[in-house]
C-alpha positions as CSV (number, residue, x, y, z in Angstrom):
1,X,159.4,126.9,116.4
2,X,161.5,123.9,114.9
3,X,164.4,125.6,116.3
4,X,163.1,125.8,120.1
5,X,161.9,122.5,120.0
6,X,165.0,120.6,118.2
7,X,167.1,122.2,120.8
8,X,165.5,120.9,123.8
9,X,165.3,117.8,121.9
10,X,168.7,117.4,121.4
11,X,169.6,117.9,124.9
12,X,167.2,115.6,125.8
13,X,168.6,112.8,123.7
14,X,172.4,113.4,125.1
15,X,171.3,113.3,128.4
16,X,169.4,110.2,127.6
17,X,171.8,108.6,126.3
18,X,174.0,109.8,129.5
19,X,171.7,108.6,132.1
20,X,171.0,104.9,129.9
21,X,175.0,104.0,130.0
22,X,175.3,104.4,133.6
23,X,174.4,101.9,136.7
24,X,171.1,101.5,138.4
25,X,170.2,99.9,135.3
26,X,166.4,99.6,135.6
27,X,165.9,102.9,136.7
28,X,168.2,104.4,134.3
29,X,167.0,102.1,131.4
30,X,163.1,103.2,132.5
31,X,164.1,106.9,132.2
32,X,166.1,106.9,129.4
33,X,163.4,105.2,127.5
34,X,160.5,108.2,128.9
35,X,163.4,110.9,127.3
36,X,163.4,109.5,124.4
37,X,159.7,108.8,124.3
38,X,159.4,112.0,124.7
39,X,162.2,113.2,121.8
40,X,159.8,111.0,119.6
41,X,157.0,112.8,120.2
42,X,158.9,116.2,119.7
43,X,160.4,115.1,116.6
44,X,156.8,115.2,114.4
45,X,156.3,118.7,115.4
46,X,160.0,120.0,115.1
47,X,160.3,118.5,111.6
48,X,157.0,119.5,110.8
49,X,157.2,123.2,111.5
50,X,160.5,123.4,108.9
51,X,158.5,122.4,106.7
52,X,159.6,118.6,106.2
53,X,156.6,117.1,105.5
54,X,155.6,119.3,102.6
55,X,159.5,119.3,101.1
56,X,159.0,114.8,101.8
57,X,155.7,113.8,101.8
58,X,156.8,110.0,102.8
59,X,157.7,111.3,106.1
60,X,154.0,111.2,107.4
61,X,153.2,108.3,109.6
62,X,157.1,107.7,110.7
63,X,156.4,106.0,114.1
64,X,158.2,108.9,115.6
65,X,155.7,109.0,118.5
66,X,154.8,106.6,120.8
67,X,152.9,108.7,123.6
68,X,150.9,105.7,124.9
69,X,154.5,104.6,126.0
70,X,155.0,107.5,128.2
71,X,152.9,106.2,131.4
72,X,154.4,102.8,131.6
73,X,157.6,103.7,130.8
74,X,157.1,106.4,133.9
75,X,155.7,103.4,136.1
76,X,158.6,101.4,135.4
77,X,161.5,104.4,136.1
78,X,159.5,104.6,140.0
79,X,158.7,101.0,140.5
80,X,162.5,100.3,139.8
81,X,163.4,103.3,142.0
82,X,160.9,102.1,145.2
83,X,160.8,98.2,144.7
84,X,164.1,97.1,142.5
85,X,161.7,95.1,140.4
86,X,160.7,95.4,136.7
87,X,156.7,95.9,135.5
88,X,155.4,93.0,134.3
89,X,155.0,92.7,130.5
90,X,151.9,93.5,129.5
91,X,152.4,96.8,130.5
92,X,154.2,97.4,127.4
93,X,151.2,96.2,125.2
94,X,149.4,99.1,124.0
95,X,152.9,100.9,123.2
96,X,153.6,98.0,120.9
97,X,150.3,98.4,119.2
98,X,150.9,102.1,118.3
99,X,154.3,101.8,117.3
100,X,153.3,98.9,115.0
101,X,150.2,100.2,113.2
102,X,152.4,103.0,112.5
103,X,155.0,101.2,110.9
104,X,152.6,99.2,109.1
105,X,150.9,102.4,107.7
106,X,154.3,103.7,107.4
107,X,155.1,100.9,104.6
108,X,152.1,101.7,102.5
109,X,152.0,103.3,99.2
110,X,151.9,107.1,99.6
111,X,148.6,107.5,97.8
112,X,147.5,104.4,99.9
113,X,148.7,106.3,102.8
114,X,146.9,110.1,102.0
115,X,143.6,107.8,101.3
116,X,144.0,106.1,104.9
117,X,144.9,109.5,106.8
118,X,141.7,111.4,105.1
119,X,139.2,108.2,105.3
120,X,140.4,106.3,108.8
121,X,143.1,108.0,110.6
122,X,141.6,111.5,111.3
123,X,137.8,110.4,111.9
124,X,138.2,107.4,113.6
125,X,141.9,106.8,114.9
126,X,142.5,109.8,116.2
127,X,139.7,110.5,118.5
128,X,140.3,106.9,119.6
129,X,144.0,107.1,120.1
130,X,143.2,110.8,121.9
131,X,141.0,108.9,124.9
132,X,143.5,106.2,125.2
133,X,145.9,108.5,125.5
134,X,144.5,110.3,128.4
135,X,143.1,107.6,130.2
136,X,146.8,106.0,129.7
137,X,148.1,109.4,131.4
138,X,145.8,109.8,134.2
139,X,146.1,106.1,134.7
140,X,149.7,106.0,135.6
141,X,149.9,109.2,137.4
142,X,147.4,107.4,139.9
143,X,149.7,104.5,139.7
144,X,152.6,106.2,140.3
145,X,150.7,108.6,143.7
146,X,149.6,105.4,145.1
147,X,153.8,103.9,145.0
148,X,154.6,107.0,146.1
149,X,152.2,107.3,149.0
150,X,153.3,103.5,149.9
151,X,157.0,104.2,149.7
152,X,156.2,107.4,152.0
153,X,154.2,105.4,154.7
154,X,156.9,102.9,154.5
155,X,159.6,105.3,155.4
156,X,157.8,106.5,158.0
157,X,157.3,103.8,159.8
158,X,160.9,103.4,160.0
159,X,161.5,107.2,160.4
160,X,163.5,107.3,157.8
161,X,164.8,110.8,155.9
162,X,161.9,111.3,153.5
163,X,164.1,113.6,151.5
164,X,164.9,110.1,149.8
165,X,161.4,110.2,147.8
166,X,161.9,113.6,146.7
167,X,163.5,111.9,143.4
168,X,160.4,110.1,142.9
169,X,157.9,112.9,144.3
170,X,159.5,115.1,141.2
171,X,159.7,112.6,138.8
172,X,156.2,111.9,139.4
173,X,155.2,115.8,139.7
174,X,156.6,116.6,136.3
175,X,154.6,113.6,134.7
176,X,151.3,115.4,136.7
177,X,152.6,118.8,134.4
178,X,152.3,116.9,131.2
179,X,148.9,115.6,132.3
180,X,147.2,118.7,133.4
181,X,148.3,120.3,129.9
182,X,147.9,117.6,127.9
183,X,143.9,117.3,129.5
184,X,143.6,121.1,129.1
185,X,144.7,121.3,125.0
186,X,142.2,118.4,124.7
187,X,138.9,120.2,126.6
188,X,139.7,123.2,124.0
189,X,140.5,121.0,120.9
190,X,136.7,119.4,122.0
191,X,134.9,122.3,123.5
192,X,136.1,125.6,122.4
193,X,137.2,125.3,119.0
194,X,139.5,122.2,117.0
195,X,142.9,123.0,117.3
196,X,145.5,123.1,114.5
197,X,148.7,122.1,114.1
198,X,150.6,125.2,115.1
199,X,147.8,125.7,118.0
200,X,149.3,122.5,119.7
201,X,153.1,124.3,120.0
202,X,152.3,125.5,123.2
203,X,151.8,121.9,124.6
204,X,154.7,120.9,122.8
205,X,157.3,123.5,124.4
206,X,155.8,122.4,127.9
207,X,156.7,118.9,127.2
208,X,159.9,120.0,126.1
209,X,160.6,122.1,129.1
210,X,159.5,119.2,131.5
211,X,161.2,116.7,129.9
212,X,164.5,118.3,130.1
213,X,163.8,118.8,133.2
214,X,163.6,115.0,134.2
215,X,166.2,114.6,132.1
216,X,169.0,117.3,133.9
217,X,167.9,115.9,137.6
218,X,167.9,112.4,136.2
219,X,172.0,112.9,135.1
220,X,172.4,114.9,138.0
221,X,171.2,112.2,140.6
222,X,172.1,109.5,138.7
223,X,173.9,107.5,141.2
224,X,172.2,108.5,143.8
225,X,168.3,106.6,144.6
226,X,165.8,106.6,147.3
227,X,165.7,103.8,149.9
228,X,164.1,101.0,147.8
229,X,161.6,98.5,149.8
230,X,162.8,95.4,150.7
231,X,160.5,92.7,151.0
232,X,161.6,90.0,152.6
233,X,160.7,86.2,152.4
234,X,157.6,85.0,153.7
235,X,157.5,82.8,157.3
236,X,155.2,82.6,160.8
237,X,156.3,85.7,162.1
238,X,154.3,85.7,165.7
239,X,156.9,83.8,168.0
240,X,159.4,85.7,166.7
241,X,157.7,89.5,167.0
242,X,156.7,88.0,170.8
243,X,160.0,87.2,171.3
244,X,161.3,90.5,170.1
245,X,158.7,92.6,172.3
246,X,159.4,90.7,175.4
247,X,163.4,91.5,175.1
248,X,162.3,95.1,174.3
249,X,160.1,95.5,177.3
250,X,163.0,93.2,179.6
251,X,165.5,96.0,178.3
252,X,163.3,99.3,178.7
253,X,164.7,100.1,175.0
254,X,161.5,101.8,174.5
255,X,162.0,104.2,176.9
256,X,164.8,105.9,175.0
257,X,162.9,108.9,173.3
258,X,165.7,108.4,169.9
259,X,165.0,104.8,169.7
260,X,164.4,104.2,166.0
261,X,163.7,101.1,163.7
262,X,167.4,101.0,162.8
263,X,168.6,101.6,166.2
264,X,166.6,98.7,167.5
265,X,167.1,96.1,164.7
266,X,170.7,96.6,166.2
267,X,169.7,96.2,169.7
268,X,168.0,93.1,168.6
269,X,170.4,91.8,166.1
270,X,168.2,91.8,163.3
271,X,167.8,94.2,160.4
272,X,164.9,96.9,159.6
273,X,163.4,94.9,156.8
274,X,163.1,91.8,159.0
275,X,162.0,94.2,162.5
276,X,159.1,95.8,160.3
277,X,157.7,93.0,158.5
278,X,157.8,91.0,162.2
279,X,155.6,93.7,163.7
280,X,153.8,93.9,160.7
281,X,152.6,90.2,160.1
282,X,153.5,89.1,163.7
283,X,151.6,91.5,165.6
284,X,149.5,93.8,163.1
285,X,151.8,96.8,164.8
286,X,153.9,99.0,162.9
287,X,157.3,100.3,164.9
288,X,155.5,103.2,166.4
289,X,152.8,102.0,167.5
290,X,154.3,98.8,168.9
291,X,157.1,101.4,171.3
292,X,154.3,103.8,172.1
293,X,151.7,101.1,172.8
294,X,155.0,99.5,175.8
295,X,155.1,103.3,176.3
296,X,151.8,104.1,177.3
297,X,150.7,101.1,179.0
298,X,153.6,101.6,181.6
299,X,152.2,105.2,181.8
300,X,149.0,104.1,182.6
301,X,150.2,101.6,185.0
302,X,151.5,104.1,187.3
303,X,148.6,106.5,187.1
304,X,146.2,103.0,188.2
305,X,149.0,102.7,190.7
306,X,148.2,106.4,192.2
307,X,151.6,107.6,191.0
308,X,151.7,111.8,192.2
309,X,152.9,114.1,190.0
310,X,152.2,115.6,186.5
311,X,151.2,113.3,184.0
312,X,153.2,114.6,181.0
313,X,156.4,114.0,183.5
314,X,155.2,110.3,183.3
315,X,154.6,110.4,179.4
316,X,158.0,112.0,179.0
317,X,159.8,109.3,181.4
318,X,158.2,106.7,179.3
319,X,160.3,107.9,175.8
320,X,157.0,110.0,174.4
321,X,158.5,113.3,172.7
322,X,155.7,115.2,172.7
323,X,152.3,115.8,174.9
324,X,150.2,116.0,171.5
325,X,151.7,112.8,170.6
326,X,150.9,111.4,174.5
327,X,147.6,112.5,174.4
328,X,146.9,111.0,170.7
329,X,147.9,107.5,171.5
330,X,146.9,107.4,175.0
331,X,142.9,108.2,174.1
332,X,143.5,105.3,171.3
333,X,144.8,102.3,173.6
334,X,141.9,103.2,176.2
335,X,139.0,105.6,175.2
336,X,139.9,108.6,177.7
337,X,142.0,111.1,178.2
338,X,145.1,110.3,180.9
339,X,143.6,112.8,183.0
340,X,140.5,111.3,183.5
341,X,142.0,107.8,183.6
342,X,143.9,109.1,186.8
343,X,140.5,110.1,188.2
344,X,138.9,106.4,187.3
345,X,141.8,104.5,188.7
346,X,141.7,107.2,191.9
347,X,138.2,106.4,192.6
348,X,138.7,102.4,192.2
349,X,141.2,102.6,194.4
350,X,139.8,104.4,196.9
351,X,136.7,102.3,196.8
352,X,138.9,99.5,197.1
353,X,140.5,100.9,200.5
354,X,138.1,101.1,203.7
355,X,140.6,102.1,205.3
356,X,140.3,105.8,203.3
357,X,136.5,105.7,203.4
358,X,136.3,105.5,207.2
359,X,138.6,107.8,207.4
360,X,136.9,110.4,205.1
C-alpha cells in the first residue's frame, strides 16, 4: 500500500514541481499548489501504512494534509485559466485555519497530544472537519461548473473552437471524481459501518490516480491555455453599437453565412472583446442574435413585399445556414411561423388593393 501510494506521489511532486517553474504563472502556480495538496494528503496514509507512526509516534498531527485547500486552490487554477485574474484572499481562509491548528497541535507534548487526539480530535474535530470538507468540495465544484458554463456561453457567442475549454472541462471533471468518492466513503463511514484506517485505501489510490492525472495533462499542456475572457473597460456603449449596426446593415456583411465575431470586428475595425461587450451593453444583443435579427427582418420584408418563391431560398439569401435555425429565430422576432407570415402579409395586401378584389 505505502508503496502504490508513494509512487504516485512522487510523480506527482516532479510534475508539480515541473508545471510550477514554467510560464502562465497563475495557472501553473494554482495547479502546482492542488498537486501538492494532494501529495500532502497522500503522504499520512503512505507513511502510515509502513508503519511510521508506530516506529515515531511524534509524527502524528504533521500538517501533512490540508484537504480544505483543495477546492480553492482548484478555483484559483480555472479562474486564472478563464479570467487571468487571481481569487480574492479570503478564499484561502479556512486552508490557513487547518494547516495552523495542526501545527499548533503539532508542537504539543506527545502525551499532551494522545490526550487531545482521544478527548477532542476524534469526537468533535473530526466529524466537524468531515462536513467542512465536503461542503468545501461540493462548493467549488459548483463554482468551478458555473465558470465553466460562463466561459462556454462566452465562446459561443463568438463561435469560437470550444475545444479551448476542454482543459478546464477536465480539470474540473477530475475534481467531480474526487467528490463523488470522497461523498461515497463518507455515506458508508456514517451509514453502513465506521470505516478504518486501511478501509479508506481505496479512496486514497483514486485520489492518487486522478491527481496524476491532472498532473501529466497539466505538464503536457502547459503552454498551451484556453481563450481567457477579456473584459474590457466600462463606457456608454449605445452610440457606438448603433453606429456599428447601421455600417453592418449599409454593408450587407450579415448576409455572408461565414461571417463570425472575429471576421466582423475586422470589418469594423474593432476587436471581439470590444464588438461583444458593444452588443452586449449597447443593444442587450449578443452577435447572433444581433446578425440573425438584420437577417430575418430583411426576410420578412420581402415576404410583406409578396416576394414569390420558396421561403427557405429567402432565409438562405439572407446568410441563415440552416432552415431549423430560420424557423427558430423567425417565430421569436414575430410570434408565427414564416409561412403563415406570408399568408398575413398576402391577405393585407390584397385587402389593401381594390384593384384585386374587383377583379376576383
Amino acid at each position: 500500500m505505502s508503496l502504490i501510494l508513494g509512487l504516485f506521489e512522487a510523480q506527482m511532486l516532479v510534475l508539480a514541481a515541473a508545471i510550477i517553474i514554467g510560464r502562465n504563472g497563475m495557472a501553473r502556480r494554482s495547479l502546482g499548489g492542488l498537486l501538492i495538496v494532494l501529495c500532502g494528503m497522500l503522504t499520512p496514509f503512505a507513511i502510515g501504512y509502513a508503519g511510521f507512526y508506530d516506529r515515531w509516534p511524534w509524527l502524528s498531527f504533521a500538517p501533512f494534509a490540508v484537504p480544505l485547500a483543495m477546492g480553492p486552490l482548484l478555483y484559483a487554477h480555472l479562474t486564472a485559466l478563464i479570467f487571468d485574474r487571481p481569487i480574492p484572499r479570503w478564499h484561502a481562509a479556512l486552508p490557513v485555519a487547518q494547516f495552523a491548528y495542526q501545527a499548533v497541535a503539532f508542537c504539543l507534548p506527545l502525551d499532551l497530544r494522545g490526550a487531545f487526539d482521544r478527548e477532542v480530535q476524534r469526537p468533535w474535530l473530526d466529524p466537524i472537519l468531515a462536513a467542512l470538507l465536503l461542503t468545501s468540495m461540493i462548493g467549488y465544484a459548483v463554482a468551478g461548473l458555473r465558470v465553466l458554463r460562463h466561459h462556454r456561453g462566452w465562446l459561443l457567442a463568438r463561435r469560437s473552437n470550444l475545444a479551448a475549454a476542454r482543459r478546464v472541462r477536465a480539470v474540473l471533471i477530475a475534481y467531480a471524481a474526487i467528490v463523488t468518492v470522497r461523498t461515497g466513503y463518507l455515506i458508508a463511514d456514517a451509514l453502513i459501518a465506521p470505516l478504518s484506517y486501511f478501509d479508506m485505501f481505496g479512496f486514497y489510490v483514486v485520489l492518487a490516480v486522478v491527481g496524476n492525472y491532472l498532473a501529466i495533462e497539466g505538464w503536457r499542456q502547459a503552454d498551451a491555455r484556453p481563450q481567457p475572457i477579456v473584459e474590457p473597460t466600462g463606457r456608454d456603449w449605445r452610440p457606438v453599437a448603433s453606429g456599428w449596426m447601421d455600417r453592418i446593415e449599409a454593408h450587407g456583411w450579415w448576409r455572408d453565412p461565414d461571417l463570425d465575431l472575429a471576421g466582423l470586428a475586422r470589418r469594423l475595425g474593432t476587436n471581439t472583446a470590444y464588438l461583444s461587450r458593444g452588443l452586449n451593453e449597447g443593444l442587450g444583443l449578443g452577435f447572433a442574435e444581433a446578425i440573425n435579427g438584420l437577417r430575418v427582418e430583411h426576410v420578412a420584408a420581402r415576404l410583406r413585399d409578396g416576394a414569390e418563391g420558396d421561403i427557405l431560398t429567402l432565409a438562405i439569401d439572407a446568410g441563415f445556414g440552416s432552415k431549423a435555425t430560420f424557423n427558430r429565430v423567425f417565430k421569436d422576432r414575430f410570434g408565427v411561423t414564416p409561412s403563415a407570415y406570408r399568408r398575413v402579409s398576402t391577405d393585407k395586401n390584397n385587402a389593401e388593393r381594390p384593384d384585386l378584389q374587383r377583379t376576383a
